[in-house]
Structure formats: structure tokens, C-alpha cells
N, C-alpha and C positions, 0 to 999 in steps of 0.2 A: 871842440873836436869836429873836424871836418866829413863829411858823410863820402860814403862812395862815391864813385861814378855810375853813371847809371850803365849799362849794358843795353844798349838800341837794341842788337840784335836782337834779342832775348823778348822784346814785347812789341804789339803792335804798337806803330805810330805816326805820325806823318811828317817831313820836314816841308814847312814851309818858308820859303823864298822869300824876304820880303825887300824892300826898295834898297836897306843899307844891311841888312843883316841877316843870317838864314839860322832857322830856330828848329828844334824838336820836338815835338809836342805828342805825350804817351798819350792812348784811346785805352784806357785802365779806367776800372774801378765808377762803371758807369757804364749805361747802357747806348746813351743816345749823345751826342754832339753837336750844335749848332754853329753855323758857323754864320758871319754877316757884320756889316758894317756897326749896325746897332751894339752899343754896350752890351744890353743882357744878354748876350749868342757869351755861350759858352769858351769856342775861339771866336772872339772880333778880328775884325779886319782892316786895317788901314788903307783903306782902298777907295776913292772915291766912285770907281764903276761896281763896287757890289751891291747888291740889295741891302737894304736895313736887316731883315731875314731873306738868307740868300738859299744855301743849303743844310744838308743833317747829315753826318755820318750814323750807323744807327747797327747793333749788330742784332740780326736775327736768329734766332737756333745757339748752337755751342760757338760758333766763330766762325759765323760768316757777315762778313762786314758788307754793308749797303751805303753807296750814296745817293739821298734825294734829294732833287733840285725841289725848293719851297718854293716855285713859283716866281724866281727872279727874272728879271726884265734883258738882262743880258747873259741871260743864260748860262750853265756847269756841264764843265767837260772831259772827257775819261778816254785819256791817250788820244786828243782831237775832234772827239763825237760827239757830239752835244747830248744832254740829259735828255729824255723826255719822258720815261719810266727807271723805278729804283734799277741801280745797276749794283749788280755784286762786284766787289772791286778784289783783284789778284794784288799780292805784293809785287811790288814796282811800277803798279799805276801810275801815273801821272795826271794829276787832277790840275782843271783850271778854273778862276771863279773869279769872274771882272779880269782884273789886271794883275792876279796874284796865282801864282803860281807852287804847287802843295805834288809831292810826294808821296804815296802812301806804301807803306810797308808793313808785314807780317809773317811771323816766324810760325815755319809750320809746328804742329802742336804733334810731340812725342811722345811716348810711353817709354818711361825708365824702366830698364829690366829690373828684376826683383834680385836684389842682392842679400837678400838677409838683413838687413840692414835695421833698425829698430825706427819704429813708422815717430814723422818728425809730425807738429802740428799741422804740416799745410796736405802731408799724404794722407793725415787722420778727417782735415775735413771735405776731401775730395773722396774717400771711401765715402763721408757722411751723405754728401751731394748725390753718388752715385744710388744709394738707398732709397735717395726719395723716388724716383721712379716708381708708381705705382698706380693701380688700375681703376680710373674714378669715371664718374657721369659727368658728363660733358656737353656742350650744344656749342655748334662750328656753323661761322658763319664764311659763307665766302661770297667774295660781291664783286662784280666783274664790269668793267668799261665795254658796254656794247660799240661794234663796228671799229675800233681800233684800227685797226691797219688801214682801212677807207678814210679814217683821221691824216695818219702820216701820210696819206697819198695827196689829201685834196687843201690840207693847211699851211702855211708857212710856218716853218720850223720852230720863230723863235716866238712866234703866238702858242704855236703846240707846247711848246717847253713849259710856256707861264702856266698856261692854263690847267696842263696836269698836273706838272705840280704845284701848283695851286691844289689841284682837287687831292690828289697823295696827302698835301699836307693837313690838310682840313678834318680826311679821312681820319687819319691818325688824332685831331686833338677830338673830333667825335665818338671813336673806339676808347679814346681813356677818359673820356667825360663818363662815361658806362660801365667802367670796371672792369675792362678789356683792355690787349696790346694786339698791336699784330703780330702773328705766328709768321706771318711769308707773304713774300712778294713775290707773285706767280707773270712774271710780265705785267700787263693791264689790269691784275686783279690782284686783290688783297683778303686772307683770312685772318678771322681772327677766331680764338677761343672765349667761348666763361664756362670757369670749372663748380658746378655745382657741389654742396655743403649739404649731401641730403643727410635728412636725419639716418641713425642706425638702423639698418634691416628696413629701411625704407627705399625705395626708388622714386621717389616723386620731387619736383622739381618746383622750388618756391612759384609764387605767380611773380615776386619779387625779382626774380632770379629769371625768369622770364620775360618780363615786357621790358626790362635792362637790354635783351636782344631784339625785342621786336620796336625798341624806342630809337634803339642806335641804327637799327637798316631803316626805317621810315627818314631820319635825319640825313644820310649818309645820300638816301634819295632826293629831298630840299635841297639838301646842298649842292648836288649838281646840279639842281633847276636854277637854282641862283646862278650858276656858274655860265648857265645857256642866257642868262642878261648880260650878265659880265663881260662876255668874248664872243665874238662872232664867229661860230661854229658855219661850218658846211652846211651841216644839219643837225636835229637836235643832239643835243649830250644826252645818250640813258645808258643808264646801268639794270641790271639782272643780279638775283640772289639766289644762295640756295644753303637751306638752314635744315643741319642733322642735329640730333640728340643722341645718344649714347656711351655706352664706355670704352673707352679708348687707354692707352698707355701714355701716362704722363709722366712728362719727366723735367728735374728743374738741372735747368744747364748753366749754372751759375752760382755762385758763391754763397753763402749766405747772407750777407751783408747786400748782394746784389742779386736777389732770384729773377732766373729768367725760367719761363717755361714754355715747352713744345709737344704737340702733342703726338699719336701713331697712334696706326689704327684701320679698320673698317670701316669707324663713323666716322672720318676724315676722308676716306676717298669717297664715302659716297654723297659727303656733300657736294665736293667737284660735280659729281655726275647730277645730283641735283641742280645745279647753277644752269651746268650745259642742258637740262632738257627743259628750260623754260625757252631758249630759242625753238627748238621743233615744237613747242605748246603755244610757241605766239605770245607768255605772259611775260610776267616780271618776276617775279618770287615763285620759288617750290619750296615745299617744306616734307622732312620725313612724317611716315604716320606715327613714330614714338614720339618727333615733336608737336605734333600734333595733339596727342593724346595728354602734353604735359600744358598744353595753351588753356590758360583762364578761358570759362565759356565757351571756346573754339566751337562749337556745332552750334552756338545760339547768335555770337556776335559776332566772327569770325567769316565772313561768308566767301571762303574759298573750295573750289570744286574739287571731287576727287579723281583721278585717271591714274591709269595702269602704264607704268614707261617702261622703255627698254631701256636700263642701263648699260654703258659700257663696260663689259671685261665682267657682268654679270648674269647668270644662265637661266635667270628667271624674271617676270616681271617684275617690278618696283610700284607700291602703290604711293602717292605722294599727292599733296592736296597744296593747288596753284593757285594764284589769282595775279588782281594789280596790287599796286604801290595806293592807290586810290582804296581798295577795298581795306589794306593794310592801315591807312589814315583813317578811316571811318572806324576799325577795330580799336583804335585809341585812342580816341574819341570816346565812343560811348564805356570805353572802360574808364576813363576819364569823372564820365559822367554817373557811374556808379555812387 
């Protein structure tokens, strides 16, 4: 028996172009996509100008699709512009990558009016999806590429391409080495969530569950110092942090077979506002004082100071306890060493 046709319209995907032949190729039932000349990329490429890992398609939230360059040599391009931070891609983008040339498409997502109609399995598990939405403990981390735009100004293009993403990509296999995804690409910065298992009627937050995020921002730091041998930057590559604790609205925007989750919330903007006041504090890391209060030792091994910040779009001060990337390494260490 021969199966249907499939219906392009109807899902995202992307046609790619290739030397004798042009193909379609659905972005279903999966989160992330590789694409490169190497076998294990998800779509390979017959291309001899791609990288071996070249790029990712990658969707973040309920459906919004992102393409990031993994740091190829000849660079991904989105209706002519070269990659050099995740781009969220519109249907009818026109991606390029080496000498191969890609499509992308996506059907805007509708809401079927209610007709009476007796609920089918797939309406039954998207009521199910829409329940899990619910109100848990949380710690948000957001990590931000200092001086950015003084990058694009002073490097050449196609070093700037490899080397972020290079670092994008790096970012991401260090956030899932830890039990983490990224929640969002904010331009030059990246958050990520971990959603805390506290016990019942408890609020306290494993030490486990803990240095999971305090192990992933010290690495995330390495790895751009690696990155300042690697390439010859302007000037040094640093990054800044800024890490909340609390409860938020989480919700899983994806199937069950494939859960994705995102968070909402207070303790989610005020991590932003965390990240941005370690530039006017001169450090590297802030952290809230409820994450604070959840840090193994934090007042014995922990040696970061505390100050009072103005946050934006809030009408009172913020107190929030700063330091280095340095001070942070030494705090894992002698946890370490326990």
C-alpha cells in the first residue's frame, strides 16, 4: 500500500538545492538539526566547501526556528548576510552553507475553531501539553559576550563568524553536558534554565542541583579563554553572568515524545538585569540573594561581595552578591576538595 503524499505546506522544512537534484527535507519530531559535510550531521552535505560540522537548525520556545553557524571556515548565510550570532529564520529564508544552497519554510501555527467535534488523539495530547504549564523553582542562568558590537567593528567577518560560532556551539554542548538546554538566544547571549525537584513543602535546592549551574558558567568561562588562543581577537574575549533562583511559569512546548521547555516570569527578567549590572559593578558574575542563600557554604567558600543595585524597570533596590570568574573557580575547587 502506498503511503500519502506528504503536504509541505502543512509543516516546517526546508528544500535543499543540491548539484543534480532538489529535495525536502521535514524539521519534525526533533529538536535540533545538523547539518555538514561529516556523515553524523543529521542532514549531510555533499559539498566539498562545507565544514565537516558546519551548522544547526535548532528550534527554541513553541516554534521559533534558529540557525547557528558551528563555527565553519566559509561561513552561513540568511538571505545574503553572513551568520555571526543565532539568527531566527522567517519562512522563505534562503539559507547558504559552502556551495549548497537550502530554503526554509514554515507554516504559520493556527488555532482550529471549536466545532463540537469529539477531541481526536492528537487534540487530546495537546490539551495534555498545555497542563503541564506549572509554577516550579528554578535557577536562570544568562551569559552574555562582552563588547560585541566593538567585535563586529574591529574583526574581519569571516574570523568573527568561526569564532562565535565556534563559541554558540561549544556553549550549547557545555549547557547539556549539565542538565540544561538553551531557553534563548538573545543576540550575543544565551540563557539557559535548570528546573529544580525540591522535595514537598520544601523550597531548598539540592547542592547537586546547584554546582550543575555553578560547574556549567565557570566552563562556559574556560572555554572562551580557550577561544582567546585559538583566534586572534582585537582584544580579550570575556563574557559576564547573571544567575536567579526562583519560581517562575514553566511550560513544556512540545510533545511528549519530544519535551521542550521555557520559562516566564520575574525570576527570569531579573536575571537579565543581573548579567547587565556586573558591567556598572566592573565584575563578571551577580548572582540573586535567594541564589545565594541556596549556594553550598556560600558565606564560608564562596567569597563574593554584597551591593545594593539599581535594577531596570524595578523601584527599589536589588541586593545581589558579585565577584570574579577567578573567585568562582576557587569556590569549586575547595568544594572539590571537601
Amino acid at each position: 500500500m502506498s503511503q500519502p503524499a506528504t503536504n509541505w505546506d502543512e509543516q516546517p522544512h526546508i528544500v535543499l538545492h543540491g548539484s543534480q537534484s532538489t529535495i525536502q527535507i521535514p524539521l519534525v519530531n526533533a529538536y535540533s538539526w545538523t547539518l555538514g559535510r561529516g556523515s553524523e550531521n543529521d542532514i549531510p552535505l555533499s559539498d566539498k566547501c562545507a565544514s565537516r560540522n558546519h551548522a544547526m537548525f535548532q528550534i527554541v520556545g513553541d516554534s521559533n526556528y534558529f540557525l547557528i553557524d558551528l563555527g565553519s571556515r566559509n561561513g552561513s548565510f540568511v538571505n545574503g548576510r553572513r551568520v555571526t550570532i543565532p539568527v531566527s529564520l522567517r519562512s522563505g529564508d534562503r539559507i547558504t552553507l559552502g556551495e549548497t544552497n537550502l530554503e526554509f519554510y514554515c507554516p504559520e501555527i493556527t488555532t482550529a475553531p471549536d466545532n463540537g467535534a469529539a477531541q481526536t488523539e492528537e487534540t487530546t495530547d495537546a490539551v495534555a501539553t498545555a497542563m503541564l504549564h506549572k509554577r516550579q523553582l528554578i535557577t536562570v542562568l544568562v551569559v552574555d559576550i562582552r563588547d560585541f558590537t566593538k567585535l563586529t567593528q574591529q574583526m574581519d567577518e569571516h574570523i568573527l563568524s568561526e569564532a562565535i560560532g565556534t563559541w554558540f556551539r561549544r556553549a550549547g554542548e557545555i549547557i547539556d553536558r549539565h542538565g540544561s538546554w538553551v531557553d534563548k538566544y538573545i543576540g550575543d547571549a544565551v540563557m539557559t534554565v535548570w528546573i529544580h525537584e525540591a522535595a514537598k513543602g520544601s523550597d531548598t535546592v539540592t547542592t547537586q542541583d546547584m554546582l550543575k549551574v555553578y560547574r556549567a558558567l565557570y566552563e562556559l568561562y574556560e572555554m572562551s579563554n580557550e577561544l582567546n588562543r585559538q583566534f586572534e581577537f582585537p582584544f580579550q574575549l570575556r563574557v559576564g553572568a547573571g544567575v536567579n533562583t526562583g519560581y517562575a511559569m514553566v511550560g513544556q512546548m512540545g510533545t511528549s515524545e519530544h519535551p521542550d521547555y521555557t520559562a516566564l516570569g520575574d525570576t527570569v527578567n531579573a536575571a537579565f538585569r543581573l548579567e547587565s549590572s556586573t558591567k556598572q559593578l566592573g565584575l563578571d558574575v551577580a548572582i540573586g540573594s535567594t541564589t545565594y542563600s541556596h549556594t553550598p557554604y556560600a558565606a564560608v567558600l564562596l567569597s563574593l561581595r554584597q551591593y545594593s543595585v539599581e535594577l531596570k524597570g524595578y523601584t527599589t533596590p536589588t541586593i545581589t552578591y558579585a565577584g570574579t570568574f577567578n573567585e568562582l573557580g576557587t569556590y569549586i575547587k575547595k568544594l572539590d576538595a571537601e
